[in-house]
DOLUM-599146 format. One record per residue: x, y, z of N, C-alpha, C in turn. Coordinates in nm, 2 decimals, padded with zeros to 4 digits. Layout:
BEGIN
{atom {X Y Z} {X Y Z} {X Y Z}}
...
% end
This chain:
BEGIN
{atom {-06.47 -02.70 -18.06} {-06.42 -02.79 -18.17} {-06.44 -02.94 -18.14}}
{atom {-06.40 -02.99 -18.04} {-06.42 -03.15 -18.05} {-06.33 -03.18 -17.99}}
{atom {-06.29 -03.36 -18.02} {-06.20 -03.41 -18.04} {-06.15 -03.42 -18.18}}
{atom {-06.09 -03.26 -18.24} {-06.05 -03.30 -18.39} {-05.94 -03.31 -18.41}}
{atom {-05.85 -03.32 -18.33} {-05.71 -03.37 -18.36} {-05.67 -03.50 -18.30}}
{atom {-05.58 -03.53 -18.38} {-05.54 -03.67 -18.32} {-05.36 -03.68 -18.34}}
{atom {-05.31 -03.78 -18.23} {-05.21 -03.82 -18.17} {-05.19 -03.93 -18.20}}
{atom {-05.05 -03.93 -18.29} {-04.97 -04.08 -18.35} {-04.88 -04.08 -18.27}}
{atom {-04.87 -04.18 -18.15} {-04.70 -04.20 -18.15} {-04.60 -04.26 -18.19}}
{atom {-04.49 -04.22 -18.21} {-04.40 -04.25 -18.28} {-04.33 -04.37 -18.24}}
{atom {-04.39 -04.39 -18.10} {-04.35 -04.55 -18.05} {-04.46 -04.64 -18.12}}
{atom {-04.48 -04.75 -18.18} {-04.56 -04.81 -18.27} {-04.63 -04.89 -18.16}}
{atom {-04.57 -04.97 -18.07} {-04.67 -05.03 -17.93} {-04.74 -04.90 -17.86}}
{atom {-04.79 -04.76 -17.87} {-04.91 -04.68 -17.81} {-05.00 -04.66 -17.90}}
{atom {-05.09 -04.70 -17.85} {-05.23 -04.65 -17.95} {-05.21 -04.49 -17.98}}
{atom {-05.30 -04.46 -18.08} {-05.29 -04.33 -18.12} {-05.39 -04.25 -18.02}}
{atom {-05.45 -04.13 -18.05} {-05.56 -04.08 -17.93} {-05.60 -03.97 -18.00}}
{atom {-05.76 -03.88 -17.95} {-05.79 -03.80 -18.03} {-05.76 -03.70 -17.88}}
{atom {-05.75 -03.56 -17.93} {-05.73 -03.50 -17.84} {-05.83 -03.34 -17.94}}
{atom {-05.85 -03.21 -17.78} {-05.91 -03.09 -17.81} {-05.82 -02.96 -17.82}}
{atom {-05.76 -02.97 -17.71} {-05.66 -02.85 -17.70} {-05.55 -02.92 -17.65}}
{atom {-05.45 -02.80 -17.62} {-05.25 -02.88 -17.55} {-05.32 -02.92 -17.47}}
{atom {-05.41 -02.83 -17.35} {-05.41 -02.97 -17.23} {-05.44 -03.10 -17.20}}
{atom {-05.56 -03.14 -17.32} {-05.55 -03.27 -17.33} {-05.43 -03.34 -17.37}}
{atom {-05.39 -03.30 -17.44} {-05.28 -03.38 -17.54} {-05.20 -03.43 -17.46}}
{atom {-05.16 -03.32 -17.39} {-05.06 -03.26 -17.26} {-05.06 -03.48 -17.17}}
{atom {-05.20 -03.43 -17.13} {-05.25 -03.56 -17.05} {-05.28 -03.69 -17.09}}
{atom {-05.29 -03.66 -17.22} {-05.29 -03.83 -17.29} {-05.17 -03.88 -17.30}}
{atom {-05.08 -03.74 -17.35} {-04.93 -03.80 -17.39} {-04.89 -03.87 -17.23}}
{atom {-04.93 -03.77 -17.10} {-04.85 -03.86 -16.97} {-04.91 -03.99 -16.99}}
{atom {-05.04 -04.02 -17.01} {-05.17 -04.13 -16.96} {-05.08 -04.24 -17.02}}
{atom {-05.01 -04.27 -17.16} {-05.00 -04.32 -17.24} {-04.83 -04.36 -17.25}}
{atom {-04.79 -04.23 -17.16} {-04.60 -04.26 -17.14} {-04.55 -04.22 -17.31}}
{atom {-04.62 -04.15 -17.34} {-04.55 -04.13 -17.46} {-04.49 -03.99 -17.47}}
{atom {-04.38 -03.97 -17.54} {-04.27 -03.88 -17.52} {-04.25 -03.79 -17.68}}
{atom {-04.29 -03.84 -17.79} {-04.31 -03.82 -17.87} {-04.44 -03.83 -17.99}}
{atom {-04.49 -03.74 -18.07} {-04.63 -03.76 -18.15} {-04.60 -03.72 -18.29}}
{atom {-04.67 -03.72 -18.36} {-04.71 -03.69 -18.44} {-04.87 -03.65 -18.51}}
{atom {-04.92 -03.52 -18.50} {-05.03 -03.51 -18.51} {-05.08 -03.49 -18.64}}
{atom {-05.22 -03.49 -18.64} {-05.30 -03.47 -18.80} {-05.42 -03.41 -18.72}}
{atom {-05.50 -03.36 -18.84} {-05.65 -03.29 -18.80} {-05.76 -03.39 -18.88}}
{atom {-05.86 -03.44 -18.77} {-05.93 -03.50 -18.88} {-06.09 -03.46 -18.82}}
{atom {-06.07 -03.32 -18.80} {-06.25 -03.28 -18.79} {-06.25 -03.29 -18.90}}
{atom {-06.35 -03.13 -18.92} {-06.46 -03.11 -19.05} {-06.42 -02.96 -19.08}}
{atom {-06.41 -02.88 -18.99} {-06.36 -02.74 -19.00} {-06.26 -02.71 -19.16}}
{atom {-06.31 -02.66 -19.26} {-06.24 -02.63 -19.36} {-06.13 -02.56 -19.38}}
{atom {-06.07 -02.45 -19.23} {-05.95 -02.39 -19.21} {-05.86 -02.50 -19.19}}
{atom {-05.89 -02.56 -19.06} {-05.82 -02.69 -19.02} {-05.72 -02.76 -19.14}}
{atom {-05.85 -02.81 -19.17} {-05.85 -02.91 -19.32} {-05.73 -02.89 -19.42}}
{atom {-05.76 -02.75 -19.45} {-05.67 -02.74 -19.59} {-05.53 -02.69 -19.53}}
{atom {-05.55 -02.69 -19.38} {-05.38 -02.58 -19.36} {-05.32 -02.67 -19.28}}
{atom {-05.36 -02.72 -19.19} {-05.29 -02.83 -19.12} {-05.15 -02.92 -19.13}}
{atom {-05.18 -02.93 -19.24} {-05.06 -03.00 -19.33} {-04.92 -02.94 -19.32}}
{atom {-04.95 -02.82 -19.41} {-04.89 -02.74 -19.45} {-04.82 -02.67 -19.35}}
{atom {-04.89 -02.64 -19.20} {-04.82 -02.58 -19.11} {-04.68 -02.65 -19.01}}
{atom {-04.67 -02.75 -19.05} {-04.61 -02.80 -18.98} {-04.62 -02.81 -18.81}}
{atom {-04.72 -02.83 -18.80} {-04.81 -02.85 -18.66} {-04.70 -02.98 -18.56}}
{atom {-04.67 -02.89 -18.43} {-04.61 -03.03 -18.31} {-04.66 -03.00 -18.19}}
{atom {-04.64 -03.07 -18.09} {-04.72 -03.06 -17.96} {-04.64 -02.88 -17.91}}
{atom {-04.53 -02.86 -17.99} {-04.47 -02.74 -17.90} {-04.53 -02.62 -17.99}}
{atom {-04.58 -02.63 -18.03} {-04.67 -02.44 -18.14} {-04.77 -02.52 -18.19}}
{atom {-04.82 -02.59 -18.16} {-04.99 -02.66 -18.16} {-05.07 -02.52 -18.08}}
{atom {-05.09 -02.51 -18.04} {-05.15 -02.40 -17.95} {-05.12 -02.26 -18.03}}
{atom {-05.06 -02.19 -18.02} {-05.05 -02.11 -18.14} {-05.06 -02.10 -18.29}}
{atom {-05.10 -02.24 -18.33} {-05.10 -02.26 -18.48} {-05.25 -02.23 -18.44}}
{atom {-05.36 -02.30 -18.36} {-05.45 -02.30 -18.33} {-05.53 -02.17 -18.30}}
{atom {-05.46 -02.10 -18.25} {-05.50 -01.94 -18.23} {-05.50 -01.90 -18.33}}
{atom {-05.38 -01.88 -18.42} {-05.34 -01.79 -18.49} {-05.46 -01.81 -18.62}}
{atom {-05.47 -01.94 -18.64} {-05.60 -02.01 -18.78} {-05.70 -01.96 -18.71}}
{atom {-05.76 -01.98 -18.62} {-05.88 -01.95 -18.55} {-05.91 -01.82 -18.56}}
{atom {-05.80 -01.69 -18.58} {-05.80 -01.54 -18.53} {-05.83 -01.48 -18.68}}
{atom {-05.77 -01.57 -18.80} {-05.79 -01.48 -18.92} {-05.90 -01.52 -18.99}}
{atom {-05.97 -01.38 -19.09} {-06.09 -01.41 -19.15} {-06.08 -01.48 -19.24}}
{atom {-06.20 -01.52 -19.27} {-06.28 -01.56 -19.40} {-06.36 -01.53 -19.48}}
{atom {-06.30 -01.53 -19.59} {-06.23 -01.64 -19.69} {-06.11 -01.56 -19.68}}
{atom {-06.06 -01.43 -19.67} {-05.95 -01.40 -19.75} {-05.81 -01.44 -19.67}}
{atom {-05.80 -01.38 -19.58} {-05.66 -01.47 -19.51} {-05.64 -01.58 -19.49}}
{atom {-05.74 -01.69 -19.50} {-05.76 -01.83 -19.49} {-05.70 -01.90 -19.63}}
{atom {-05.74 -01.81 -19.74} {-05.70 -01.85 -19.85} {-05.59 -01.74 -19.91}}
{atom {-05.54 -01.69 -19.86} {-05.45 -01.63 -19.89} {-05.31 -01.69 -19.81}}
{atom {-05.34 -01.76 -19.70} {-05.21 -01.80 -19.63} {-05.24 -01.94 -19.65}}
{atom {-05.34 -02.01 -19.74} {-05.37 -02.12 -19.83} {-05.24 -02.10 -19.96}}
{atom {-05.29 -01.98 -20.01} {-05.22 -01.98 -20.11} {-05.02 -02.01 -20.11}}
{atom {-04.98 -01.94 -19.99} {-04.88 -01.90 -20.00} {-04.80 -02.03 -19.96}}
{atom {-04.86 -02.12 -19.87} {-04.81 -02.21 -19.82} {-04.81 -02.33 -19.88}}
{atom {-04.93 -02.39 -20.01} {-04.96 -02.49 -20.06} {-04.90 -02.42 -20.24}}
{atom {-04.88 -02.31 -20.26} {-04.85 -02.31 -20.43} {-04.72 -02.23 -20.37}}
{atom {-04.68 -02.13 -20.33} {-04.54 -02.10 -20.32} {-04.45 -02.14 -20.23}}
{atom {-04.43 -02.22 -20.15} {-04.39 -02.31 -20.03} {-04.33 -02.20 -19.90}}
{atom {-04.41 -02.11 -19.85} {-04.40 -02.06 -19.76} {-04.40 -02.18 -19.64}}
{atom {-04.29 -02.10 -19.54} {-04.34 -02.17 -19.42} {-04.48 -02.09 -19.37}}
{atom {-04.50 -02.10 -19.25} {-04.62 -02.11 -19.18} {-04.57 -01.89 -19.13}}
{atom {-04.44 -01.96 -19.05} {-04.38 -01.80 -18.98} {-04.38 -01.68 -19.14}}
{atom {-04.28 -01.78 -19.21} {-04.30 -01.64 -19.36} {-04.39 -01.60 -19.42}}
{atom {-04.51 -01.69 -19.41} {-04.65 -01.62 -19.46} {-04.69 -01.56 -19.37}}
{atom {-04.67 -01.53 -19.23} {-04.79 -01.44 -19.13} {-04.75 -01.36 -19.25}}
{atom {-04.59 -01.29 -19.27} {-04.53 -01.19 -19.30} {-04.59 -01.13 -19.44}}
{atom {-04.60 -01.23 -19.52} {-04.68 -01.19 -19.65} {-04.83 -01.17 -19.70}}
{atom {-04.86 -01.21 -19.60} {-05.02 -01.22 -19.59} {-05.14 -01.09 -19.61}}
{atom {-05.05 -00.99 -19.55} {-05.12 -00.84 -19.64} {-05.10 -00.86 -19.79}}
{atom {-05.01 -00.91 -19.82} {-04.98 -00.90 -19.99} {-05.05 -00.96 -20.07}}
{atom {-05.14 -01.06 -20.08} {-05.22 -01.10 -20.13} {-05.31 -01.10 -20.13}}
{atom {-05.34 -01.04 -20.26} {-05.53 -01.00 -20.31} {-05.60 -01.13 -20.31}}
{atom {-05.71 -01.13 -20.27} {-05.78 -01.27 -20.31} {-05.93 -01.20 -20.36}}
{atom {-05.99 -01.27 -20.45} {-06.09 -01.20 -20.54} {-06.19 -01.35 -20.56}}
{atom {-06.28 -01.31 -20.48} {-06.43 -01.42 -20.46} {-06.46 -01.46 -20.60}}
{atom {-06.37 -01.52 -20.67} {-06.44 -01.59 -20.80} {-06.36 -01.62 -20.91}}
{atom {-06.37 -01.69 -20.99} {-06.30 -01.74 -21.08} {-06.20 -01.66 -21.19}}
{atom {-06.10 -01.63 -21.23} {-06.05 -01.58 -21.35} {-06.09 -01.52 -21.41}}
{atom {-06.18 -01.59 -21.49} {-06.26 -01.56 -21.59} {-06.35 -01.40 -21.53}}
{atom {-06.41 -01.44 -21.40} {-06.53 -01.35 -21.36} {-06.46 -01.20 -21.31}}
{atom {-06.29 -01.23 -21.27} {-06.24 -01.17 -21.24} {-06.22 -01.06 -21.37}}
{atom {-06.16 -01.11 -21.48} {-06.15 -01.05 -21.64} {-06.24 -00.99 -21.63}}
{atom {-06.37 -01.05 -21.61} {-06.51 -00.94 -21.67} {-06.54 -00.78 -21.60}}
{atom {-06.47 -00.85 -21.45} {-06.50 -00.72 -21.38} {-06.40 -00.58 -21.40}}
{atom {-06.20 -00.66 -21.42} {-06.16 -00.59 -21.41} {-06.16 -00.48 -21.56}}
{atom {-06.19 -00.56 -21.67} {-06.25 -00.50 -21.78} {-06.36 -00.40 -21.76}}
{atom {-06.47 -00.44 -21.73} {-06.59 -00.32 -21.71} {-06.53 -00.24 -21.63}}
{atom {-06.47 -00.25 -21.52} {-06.48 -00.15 -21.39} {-06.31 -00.04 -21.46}}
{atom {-06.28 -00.05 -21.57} {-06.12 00.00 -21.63} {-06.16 00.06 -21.70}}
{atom {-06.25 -00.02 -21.83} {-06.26 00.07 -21.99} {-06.38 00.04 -22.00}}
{atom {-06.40 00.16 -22.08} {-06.54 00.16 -22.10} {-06.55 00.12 -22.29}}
{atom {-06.52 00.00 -22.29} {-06.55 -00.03 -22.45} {-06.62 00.00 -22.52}}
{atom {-06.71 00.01 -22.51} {-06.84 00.06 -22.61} {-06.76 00.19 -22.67}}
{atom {-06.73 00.29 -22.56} {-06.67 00.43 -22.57} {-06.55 00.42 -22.67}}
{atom {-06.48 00.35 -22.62} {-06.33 00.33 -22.68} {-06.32 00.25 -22.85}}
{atom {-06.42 00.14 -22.84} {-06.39 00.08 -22.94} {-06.60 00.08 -23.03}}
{atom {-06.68 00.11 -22.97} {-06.73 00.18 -23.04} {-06.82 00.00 -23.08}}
{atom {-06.87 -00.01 -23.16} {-06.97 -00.14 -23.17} {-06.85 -00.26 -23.22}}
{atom {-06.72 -00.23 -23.22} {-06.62 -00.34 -23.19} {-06.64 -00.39 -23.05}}
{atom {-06.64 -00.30 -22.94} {-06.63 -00.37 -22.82} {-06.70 -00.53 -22.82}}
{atom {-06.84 -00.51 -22.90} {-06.90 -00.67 -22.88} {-06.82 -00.80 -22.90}}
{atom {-06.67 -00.75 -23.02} {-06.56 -00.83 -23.04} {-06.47 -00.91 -22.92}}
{atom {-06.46 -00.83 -22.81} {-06.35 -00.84 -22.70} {-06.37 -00.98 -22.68}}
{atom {-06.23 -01.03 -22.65} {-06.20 -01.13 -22.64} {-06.20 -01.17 -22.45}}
{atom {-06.30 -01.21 -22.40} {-06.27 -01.19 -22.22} {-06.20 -01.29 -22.23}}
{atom {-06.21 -01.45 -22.30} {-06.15 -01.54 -22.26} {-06.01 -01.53 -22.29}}
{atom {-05.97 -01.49 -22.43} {-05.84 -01.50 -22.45} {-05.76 -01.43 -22.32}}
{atom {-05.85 -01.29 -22.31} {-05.78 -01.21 -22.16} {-05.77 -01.30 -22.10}}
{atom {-05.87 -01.33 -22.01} {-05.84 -01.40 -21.92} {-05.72 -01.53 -21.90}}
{atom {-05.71 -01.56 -22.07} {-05.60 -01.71 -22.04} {-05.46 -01.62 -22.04}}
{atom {-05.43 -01.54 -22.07} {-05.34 -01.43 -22.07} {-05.33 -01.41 -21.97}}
{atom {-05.43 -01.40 -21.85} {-05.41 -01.33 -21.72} {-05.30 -01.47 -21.65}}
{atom {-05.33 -01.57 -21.69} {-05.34 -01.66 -21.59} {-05.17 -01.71 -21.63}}
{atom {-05.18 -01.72 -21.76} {-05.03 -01.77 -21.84} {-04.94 -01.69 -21.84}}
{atom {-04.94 -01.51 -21.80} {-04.89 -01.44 -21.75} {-04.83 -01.45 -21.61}}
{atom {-04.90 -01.54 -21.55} {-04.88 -01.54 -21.39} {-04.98 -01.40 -21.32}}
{atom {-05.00 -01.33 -21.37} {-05.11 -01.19 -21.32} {-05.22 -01.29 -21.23}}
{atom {-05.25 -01.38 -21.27} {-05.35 -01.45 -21.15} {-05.33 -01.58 -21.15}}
{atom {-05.44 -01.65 -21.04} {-05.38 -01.80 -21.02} {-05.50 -01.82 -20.93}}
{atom {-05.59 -01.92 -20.94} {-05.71 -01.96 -20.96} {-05.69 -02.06 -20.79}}
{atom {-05.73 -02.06 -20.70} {-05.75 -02.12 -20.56} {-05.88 -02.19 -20.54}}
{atom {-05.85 -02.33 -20.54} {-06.02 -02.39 -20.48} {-05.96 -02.35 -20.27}}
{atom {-06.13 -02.37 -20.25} {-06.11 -02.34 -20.10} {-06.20 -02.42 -20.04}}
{atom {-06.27 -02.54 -19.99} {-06.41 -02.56 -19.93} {-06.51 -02.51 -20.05}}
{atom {-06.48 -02.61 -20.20} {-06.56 -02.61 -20.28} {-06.61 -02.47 -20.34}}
{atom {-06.50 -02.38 -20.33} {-06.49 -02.25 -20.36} {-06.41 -02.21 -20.45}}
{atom {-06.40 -02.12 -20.54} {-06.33 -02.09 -20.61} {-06.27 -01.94 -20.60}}
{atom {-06.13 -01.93 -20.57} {-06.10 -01.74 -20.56} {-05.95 -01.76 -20.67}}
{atom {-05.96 -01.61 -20.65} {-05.87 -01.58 -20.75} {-05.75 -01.50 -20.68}}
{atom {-05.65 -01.49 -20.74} {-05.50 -01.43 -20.67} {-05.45 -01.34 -20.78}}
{atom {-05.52 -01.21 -20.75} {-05.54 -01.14 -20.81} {-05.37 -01.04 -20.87}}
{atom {-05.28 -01.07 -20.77} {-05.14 -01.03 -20.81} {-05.07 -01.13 -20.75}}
{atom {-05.07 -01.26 -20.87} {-05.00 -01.36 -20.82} {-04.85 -01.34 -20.86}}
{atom {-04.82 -01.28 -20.95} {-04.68 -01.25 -21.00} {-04.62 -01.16 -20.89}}
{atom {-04.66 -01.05 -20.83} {-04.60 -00.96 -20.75} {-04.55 -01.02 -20.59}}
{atom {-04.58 -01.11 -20.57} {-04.53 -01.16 -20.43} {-04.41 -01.21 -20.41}}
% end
């Protein structure tokens, strides 16, 4: 990783400091006499980036916030404990808990409609040279104003939360 985190102290006479892991920190905070921080993330890492905030990160579960981000995949738990923490205000601990529960689906609403449409009914069959009528977009804005889904940017990405109402 780097030096991608950094150290505010809350005394305003200590410079701030960039640190890698607790043991640095550990050692800046003695170097520096400071007793209290305040951290932020200012790599590049896209996990980092968007969760950081949200986790309420301190020098005492810094180290475990760190594992635990680092241990889950991508895209889908990344943005699914994106989701939970930044639109439904989970803490950090209630989302480990929720985190099976959320579907996340590689693409937009709309793309989402199209598939769950083809891959359910076979319109041509059902509705016969009407199907060319189907409305995907109306669906889709139905999906979304229903609460049934709920559209996630990620690292210039777009996913979808495929049972956003059921959580």
């Amino acid at each position: 990783m780097g030096n991608d985190f950094c150290a505010t102290p809350y005394d305003t006479g200590k410079p701030f400091f960039f640190f890698e892991d607790l043991e640095s920190l550990e050692k800046k905070m003695k170097k520096h006499d400071v007793e209290e921080v305040e951290l932020s993330y200012q790599g590049s890492d896209d996990n980092h980036l968007a969760l950081f905030d949200h986790c309420d990160v301190t020098p005492a579960n810094f180290e475990e916030y760190v594992e635990y981000i680092d241990n889950l995949s991508y895209p889908s738990e990344i943005v699914a404990l994106l989701y939970l923490l930044e639109n439904l205000g989970y803490t950090l601990e209630d989302a480990k808990g929720k985190l099976e529960d959320v579907c996340v689906y590689p693409g937009t609403p709309s793309d989402y409609a199209y598939e769950l449409i083809d891959d359910c009914y076979d319109l041509k069959k059902m509705m016969g040279n009407l199907a060319n009528y189907f409305d995907y977009d109306s669906f889709t804005r139905d999906l979304i104003m229903g609460g049934d889904v709920c559209e996630v940017e990620f690292a210039n990405e777009t996913f979808t939360i495929t049972n956003a109402n059921c959580i």
